[in-house]
C-alpha positions as CSV (number, residue, x, y, z in Angstrom):
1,X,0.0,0.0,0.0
2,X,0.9,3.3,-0.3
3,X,0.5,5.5,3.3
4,X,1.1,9.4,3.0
5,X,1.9,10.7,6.8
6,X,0.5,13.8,8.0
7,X,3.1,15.5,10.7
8,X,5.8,12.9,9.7
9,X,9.2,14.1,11.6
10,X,7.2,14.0,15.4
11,X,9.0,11.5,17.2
12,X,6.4,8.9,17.2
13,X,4.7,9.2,13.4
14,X,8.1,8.9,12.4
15,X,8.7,5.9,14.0
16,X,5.8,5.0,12.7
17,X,6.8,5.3,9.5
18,X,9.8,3.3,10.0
19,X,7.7,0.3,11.1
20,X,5.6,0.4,7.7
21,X,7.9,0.9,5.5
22,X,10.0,-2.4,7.2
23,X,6.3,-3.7,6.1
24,X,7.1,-3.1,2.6
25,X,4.9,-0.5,2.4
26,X,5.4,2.6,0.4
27,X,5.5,5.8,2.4
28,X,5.7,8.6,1.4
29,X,5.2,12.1,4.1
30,X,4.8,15.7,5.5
31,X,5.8,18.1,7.9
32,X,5.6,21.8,8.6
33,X,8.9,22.0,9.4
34,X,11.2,19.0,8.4
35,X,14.1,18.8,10.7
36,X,16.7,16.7,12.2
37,X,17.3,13.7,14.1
38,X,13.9,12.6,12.2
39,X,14.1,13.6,9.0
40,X,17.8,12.3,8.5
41,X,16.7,9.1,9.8
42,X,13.4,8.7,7.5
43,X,15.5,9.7,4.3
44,X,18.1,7.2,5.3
45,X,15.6,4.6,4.9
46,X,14.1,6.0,1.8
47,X,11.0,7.7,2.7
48,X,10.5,10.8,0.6
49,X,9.6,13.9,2.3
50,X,7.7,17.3,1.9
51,X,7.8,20.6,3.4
52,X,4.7,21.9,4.1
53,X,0.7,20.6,3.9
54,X,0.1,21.2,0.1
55,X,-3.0,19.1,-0.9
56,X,-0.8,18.0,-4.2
57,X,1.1,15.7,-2.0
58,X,-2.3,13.9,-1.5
59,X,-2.6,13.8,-5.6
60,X,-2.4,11.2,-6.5
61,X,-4.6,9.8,-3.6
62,X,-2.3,7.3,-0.9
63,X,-4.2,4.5,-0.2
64,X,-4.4,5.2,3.7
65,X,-3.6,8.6,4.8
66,X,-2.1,8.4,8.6
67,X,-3.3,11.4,10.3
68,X,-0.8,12.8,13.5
69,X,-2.2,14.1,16.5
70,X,-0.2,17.7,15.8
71,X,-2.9,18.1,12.6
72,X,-5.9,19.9,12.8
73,X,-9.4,20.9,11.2
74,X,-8.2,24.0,8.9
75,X,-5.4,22.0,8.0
76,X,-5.1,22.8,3.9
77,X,-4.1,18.6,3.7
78,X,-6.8,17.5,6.4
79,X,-9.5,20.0,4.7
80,X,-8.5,18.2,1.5
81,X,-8.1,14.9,3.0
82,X,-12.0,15.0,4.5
83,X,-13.4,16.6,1.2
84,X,-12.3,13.5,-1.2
85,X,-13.2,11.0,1.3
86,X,-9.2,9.6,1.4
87,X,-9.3,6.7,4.0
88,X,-7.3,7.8,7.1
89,X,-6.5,6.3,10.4
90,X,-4.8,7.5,13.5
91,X,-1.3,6.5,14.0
92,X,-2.5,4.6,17.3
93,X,-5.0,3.0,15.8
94,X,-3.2,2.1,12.6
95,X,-0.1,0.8,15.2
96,X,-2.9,-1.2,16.8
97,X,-4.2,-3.0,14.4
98,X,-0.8,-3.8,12.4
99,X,1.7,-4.2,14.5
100,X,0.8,-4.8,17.9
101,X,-1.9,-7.1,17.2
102,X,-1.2,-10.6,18.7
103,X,2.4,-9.5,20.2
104,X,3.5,-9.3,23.7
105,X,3.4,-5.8,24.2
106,X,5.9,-4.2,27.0
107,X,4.5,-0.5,27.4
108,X,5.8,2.2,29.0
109,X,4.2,4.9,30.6
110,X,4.4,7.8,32.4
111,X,4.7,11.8,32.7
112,X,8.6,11.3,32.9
113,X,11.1,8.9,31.7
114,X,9.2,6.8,29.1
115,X,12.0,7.4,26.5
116,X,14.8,6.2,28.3
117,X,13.0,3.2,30.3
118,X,11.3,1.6,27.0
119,X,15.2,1.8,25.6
120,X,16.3,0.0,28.7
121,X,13.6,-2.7,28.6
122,X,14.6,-2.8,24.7
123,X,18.3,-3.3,25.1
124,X,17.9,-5.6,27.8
125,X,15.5,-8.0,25.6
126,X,18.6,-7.1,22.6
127,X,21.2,-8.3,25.4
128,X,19.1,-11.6,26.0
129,X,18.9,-12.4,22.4
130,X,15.4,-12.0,21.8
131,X,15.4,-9.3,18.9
132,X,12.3,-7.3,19.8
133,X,10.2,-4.7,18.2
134,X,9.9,-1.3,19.4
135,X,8.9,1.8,19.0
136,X,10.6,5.0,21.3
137,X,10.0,8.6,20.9
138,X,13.6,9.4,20.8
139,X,16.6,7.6,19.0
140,X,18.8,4.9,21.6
141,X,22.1,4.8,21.1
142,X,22.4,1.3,21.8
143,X,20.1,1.1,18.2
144,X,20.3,2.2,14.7
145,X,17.1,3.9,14.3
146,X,13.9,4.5,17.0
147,X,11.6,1.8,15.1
148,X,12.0,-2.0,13.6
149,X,9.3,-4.7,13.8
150,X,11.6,-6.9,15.5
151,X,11.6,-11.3,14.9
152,X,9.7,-12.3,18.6
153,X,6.8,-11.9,20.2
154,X,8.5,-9.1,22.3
155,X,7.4,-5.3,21.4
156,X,8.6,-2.5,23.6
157,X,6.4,0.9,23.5
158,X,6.9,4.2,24.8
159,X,3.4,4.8,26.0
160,X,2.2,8.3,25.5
161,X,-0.6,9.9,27.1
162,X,-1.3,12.5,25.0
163,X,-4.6,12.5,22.5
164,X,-4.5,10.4,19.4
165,X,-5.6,12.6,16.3
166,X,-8.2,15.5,16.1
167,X,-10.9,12.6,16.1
168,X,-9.9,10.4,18.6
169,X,-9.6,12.2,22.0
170,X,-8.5,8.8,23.8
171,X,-5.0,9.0,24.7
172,X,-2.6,7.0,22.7
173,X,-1.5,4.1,25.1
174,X,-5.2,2.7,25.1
175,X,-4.4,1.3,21.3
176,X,-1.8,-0.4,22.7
177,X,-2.8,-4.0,24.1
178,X,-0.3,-4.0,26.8
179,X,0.5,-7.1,28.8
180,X,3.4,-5.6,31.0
181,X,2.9,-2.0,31.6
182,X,5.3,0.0,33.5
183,X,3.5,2.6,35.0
184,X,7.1,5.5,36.3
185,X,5.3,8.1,37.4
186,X,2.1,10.8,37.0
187,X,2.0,14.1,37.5
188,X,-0.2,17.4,36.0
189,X,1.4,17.7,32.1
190,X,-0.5,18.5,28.9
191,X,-2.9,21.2,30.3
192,X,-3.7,22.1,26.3
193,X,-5.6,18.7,26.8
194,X,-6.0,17.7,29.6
195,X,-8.2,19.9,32.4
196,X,-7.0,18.2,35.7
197,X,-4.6,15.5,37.0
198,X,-8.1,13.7,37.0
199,X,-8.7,13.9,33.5
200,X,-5.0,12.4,33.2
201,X,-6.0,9.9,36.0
202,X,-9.0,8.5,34.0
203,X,-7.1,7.6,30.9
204,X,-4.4,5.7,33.2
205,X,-7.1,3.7,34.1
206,X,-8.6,2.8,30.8
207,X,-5.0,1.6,29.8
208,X,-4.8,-0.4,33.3
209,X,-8.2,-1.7,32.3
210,X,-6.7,-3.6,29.0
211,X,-4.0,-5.2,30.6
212,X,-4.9,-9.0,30.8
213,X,-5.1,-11.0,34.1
214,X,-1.9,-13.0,33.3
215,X,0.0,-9.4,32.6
216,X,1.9,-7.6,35.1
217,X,1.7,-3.8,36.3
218,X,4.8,-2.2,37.5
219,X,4.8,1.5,39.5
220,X,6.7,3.3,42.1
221,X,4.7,2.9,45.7
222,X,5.5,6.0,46.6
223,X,3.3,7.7,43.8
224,X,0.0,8.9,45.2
225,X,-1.4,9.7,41.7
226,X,-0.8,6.3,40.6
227,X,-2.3,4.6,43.8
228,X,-4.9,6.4,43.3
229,X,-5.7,5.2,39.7
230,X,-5.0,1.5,40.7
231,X,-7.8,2.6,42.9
232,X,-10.4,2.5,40.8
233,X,-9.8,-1.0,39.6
234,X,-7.0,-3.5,38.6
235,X,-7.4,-6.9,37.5
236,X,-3.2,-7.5,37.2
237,X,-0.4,-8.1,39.7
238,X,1.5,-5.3,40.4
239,X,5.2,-5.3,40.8
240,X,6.7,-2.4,43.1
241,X,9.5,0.4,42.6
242,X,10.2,1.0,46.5
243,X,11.0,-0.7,49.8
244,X,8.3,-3.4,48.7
245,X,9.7,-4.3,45.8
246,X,12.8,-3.7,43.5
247,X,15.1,-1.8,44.8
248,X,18.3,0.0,43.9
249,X,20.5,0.8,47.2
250,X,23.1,3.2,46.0
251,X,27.2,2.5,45.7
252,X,28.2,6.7,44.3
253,X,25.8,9.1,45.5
254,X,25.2,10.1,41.6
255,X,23.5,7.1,41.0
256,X,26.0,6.2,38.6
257,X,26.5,2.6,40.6
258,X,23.4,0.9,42.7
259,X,22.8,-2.5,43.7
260,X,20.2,-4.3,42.7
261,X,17.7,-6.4,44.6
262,X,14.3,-7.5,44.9
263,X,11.8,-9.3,48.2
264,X,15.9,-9.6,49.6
265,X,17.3,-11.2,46.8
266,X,20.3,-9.0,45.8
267,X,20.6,-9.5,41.5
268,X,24.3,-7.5,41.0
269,X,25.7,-4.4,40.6
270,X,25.0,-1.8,37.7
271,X,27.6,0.6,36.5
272,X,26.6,3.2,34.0
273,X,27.3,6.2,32.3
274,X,23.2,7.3,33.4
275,X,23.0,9.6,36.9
276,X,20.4,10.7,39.2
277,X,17.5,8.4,41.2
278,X,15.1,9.5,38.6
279,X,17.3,6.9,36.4
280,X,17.9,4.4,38.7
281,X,14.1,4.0,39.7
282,X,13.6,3.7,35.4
283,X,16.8,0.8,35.2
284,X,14.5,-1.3,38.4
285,X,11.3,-1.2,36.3
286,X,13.0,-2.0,33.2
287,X,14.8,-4.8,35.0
288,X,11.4,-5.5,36.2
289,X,9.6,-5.5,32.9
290,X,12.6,-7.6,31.4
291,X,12.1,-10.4,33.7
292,X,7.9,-10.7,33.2
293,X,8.9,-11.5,29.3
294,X,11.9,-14.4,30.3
295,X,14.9,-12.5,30.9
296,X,16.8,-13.1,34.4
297,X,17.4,-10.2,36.4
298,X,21.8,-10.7,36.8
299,X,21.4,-10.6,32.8
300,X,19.6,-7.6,32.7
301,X,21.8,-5.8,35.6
302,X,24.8,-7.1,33.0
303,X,22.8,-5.6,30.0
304,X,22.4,-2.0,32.2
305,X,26.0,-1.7,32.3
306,X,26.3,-1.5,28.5
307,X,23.5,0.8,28.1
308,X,24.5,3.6,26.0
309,X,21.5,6.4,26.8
310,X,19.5,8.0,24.4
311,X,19.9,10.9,22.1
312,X,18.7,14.1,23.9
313,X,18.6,12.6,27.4
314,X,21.7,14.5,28.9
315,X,23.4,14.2,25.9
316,X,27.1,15.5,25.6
317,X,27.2,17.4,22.0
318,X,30.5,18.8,22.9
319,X,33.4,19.2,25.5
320,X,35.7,21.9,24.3
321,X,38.0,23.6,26.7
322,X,37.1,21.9,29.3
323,X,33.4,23.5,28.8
324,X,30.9,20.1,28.5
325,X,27.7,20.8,26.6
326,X,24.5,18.4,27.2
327,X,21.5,17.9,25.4
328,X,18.5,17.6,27.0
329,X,14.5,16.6,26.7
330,X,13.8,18.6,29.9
331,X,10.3,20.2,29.6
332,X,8.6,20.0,32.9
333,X,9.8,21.2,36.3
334,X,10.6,17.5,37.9
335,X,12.2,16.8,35.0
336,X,14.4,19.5,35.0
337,X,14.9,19.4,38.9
338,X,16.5,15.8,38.9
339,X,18.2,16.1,36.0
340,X,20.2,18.9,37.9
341,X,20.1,17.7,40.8
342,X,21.8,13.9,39.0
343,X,24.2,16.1,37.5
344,X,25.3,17.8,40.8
345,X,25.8,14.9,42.9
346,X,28.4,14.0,39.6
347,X,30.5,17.0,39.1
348,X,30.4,18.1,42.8
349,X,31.4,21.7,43.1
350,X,32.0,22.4,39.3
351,X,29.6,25.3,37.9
352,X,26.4,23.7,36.5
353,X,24.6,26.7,33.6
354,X,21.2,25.8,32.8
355,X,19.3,27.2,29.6
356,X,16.0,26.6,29.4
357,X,13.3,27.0,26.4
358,X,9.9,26.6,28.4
359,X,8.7,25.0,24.9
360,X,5.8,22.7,25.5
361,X,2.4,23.5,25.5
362,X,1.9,23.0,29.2
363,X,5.1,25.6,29.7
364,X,3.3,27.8,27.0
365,X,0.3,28.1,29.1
366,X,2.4,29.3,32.6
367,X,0.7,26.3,34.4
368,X,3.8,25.1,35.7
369,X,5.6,28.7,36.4
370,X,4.8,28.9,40.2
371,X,7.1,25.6,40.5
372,X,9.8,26.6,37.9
373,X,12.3,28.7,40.1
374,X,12.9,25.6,42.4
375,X,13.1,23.3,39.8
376,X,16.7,25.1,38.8
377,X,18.1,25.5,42.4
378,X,21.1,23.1,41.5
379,X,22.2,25.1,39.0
380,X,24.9,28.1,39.7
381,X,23.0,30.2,36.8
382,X,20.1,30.5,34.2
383,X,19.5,32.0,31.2
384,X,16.1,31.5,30.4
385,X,14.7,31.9,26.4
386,X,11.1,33.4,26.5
387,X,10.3,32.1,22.8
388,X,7.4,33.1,20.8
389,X,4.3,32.2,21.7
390,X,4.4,32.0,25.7
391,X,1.5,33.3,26.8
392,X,2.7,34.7,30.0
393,X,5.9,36.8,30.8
394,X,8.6,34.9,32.4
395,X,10.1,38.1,34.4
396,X,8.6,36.9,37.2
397,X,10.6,33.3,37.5
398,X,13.9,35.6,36.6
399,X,13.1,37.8,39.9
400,X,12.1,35.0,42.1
401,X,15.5,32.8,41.2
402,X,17.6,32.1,44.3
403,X,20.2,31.5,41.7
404,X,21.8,34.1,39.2
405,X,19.4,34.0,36.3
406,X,18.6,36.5,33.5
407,X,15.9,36.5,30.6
408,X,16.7,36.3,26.6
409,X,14.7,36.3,23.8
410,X,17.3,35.9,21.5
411,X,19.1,32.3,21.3
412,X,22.6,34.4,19.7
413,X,22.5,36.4,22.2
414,X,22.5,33.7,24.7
415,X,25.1,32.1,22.9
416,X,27.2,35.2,23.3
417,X,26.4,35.4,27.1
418,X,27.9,31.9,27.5
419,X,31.2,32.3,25.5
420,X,32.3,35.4,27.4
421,X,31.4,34.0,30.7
422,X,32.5,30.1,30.7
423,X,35.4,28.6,32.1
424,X,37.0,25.1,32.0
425,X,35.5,22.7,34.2
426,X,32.0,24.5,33.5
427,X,28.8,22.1,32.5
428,X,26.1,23.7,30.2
429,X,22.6,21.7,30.2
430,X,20.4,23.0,27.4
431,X,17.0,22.2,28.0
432,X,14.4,22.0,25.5
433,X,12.0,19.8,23.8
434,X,12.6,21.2,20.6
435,X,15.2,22.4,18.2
436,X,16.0,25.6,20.0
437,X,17.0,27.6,17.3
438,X,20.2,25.0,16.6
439,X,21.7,26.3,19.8
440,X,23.4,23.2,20.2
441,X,26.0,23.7,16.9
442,X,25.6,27.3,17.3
443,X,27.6,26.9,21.2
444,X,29.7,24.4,20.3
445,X,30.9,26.4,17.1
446,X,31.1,29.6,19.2
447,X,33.4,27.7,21.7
């Protein structure tokens, strides 16, 4: 067949894509804006490209058009799309129905740490020989690409919460047909969708409702929010992250070595290049998830050690001078608060510079803003980018800072800032769940 994808270089469509065109599909899609990592990788593998929603792209008609949740009514290729009667499917629901169906599905979920947990569980599986399928919103670096259908049963999901397409409202992960669902974490996220941590609540639980009697349920104890779903109704064991269940007592207080154990039983050591508890409480419940599908726990605490990370996730894009530049996904204040505060407990005294984009919708909106000044207390300074768009004026985090912080609206001139004030031994963390204007290059260049 011949599938034309609307909103093509998102993280997950273009995984999608990946998977159908392993399917020996024809694929063929569009963006607004058609950018790197995604695009490089979809072009790699031979999927042509357009800039841009021009209805010609849908002439002549694809056989299924595979709508992303970022497209809209008013859309020029929706408006066309609906007008001819083109077939069209969510990506969930096409996902669904040919891939996952009949597959062991490991999903992950959560409002933080779904990228880097699924490409744990994946690796581990990888480690074990079992050659799953996945599908991560983010690229591993222990893998090729962020897609492939994979030879086993095994199929490891990021689980995402957020909406499915302009006509499906149900949050993605309900496609999904999990039997082992990890369950890291929940927290208020996605206010452009979602009214309440209630709202978010309810489609946890219609995901816990698919999950068969012989699956498994994995989940911190210490998460109120999650409790509190589980609450309403679970027909599945339930595996704990906590003094009840796996646990990870630390070796280095950066998290970067923890011993493993579960109900006593210690499983070995892991040593990895990944800090902070955030990531140690994501290696238990992959560890966790690894041994519901077969794989022994010292095997996966031996896999741990070899995980590579994934692109994005603390990233180092350049160390010149002594000055080390990371990468990062960070878009909600926990996120960005253990990321810091993993990063202190590593480099100790050295000065830590955090530059955040406040990108997201849920940032755009100034829900989280109150919370936003703690959320950087690690850090010995911030420059903060108010982008286009915000809806709210950021002065008021600058003023509040305990830390030395200051407000830009230009990404050069934040580049500038940090030449003429870094030092060796410095760490800058760029935070952002987009592209950020290339910043990345642009301070690495400038350095």
């Amino acid at each position: 067949m011949h599938l034309h994808f609307l909103g093509i270089c998102g993280t997950f469509m273009g995984s999608l894509a990946l998977l159908a065109k392993a399917q020996g599909h024809r694929v063929t899609g569009s963006d607004a804006n058609v950018y790197p990592p995604m695009s490089t990788q979809l072009e790699e593998q031979g999927i042509e490209l357009t800039e841009g929603y021009d209805p010609a792209q849908l002439d002549p008609a694809p056989d299924l058009v595979i709508v992303g949740n970022a497209m809209s009514r008013g859309n020029e290729a929706v408006e066309y799309m609906l007008n001819r009667g083109l077939p069209y499917a969510s990506g969930p629901q096409w996902l669904r129905d040919h891939v996952l169906q009949g597959r062991w599905v490991i999903a992950v979920a959560g409002t933080h740490g779904k990228t880097t947990t699924s490409s744990m569980v994946t690796w581990i599986l990888e480690y074990a020989g079992l050659q799953p399928g996945y599908l991560i919103g983010g690229v591993p670096n222990n893998f090729p690409v962020s897609a492939r259908l994979g030879d086993d049963p095994f199929f490891v999901i990021e689980a995402d919460e957020y909406d499915s397409a302009f006509f499906d409202k149900r949050s993605k992960f309900v496609h999904y047909l999990p039997r082992t669902l990890v369950l890291n974490n929940l927290e208020y996220d996605h206010a452009d969708i979602f009214e309440d941590i209630k709202a978010i609540q309810t489609q946890f639980h219609h995901v816990v409702r698919t999950v068969p009697g012989n699956g498994l349920v994995i989940l911190p104890q210490a998460d109120v929010y999650l409790a509190e779903v589980l609450a309403r109704g679970s027909w599945t064991p339930q595996e704990l992250i906590g003094e009840r269940g796996w646990q990870g007592k630390p070796i280095t207080a950066d998290g970067s070595e923890f011993e493993v154990s579960y109900q006593g039983h210690v499983y070995g050591v892991v040593g990895w290049e990944m800090s902070g508890q955030h990531n140690v409480d994501n290696g238990l419940a992959a560890i966790a998830a690894a041994r519901h599908a077969g794989v022994k726990p010292e095997l996966a605490v031996e896999a741990l050690c070899q995980f590579g990370g994934v692109k994005r996730r603390m990233e180092v894009v350049g160390e010149i001078g002594g000055v080390t530049v990371y990468d990062d996904f960070a878009h909600h204040p926990t996120a960005i608060k253990t990321t810091l505060e993993g990063l202190r407990r590593r480099v100790g005294q050295q000065r830590i510079i955090a530059v955040i984009e406040p990108r997201s919708n849920t940032m755009r909106l100034g829900v989280h803003k109150a919370n936003l000044t703690a959320s950087t207390a690690q850090a010995d300074q911030v420059l903060w980018y108010q982008p286009p768009g915000v809806g709210w004026e950021m002065d008021s985090v600058v003023s509040a800072s305990e830390v030395p912080a200051e407000l830009y609206s230009s990404v050069d001139d934040i580049v500038q800032k940090l030449v003429s004030g870094v030092r060796s031994g410095d760490h800058i963390v760029i935070m952002s769940n987009g592209g950020f204007g290339g910043i990345h290059q642009k301070l690495v260049q400038a350095l």
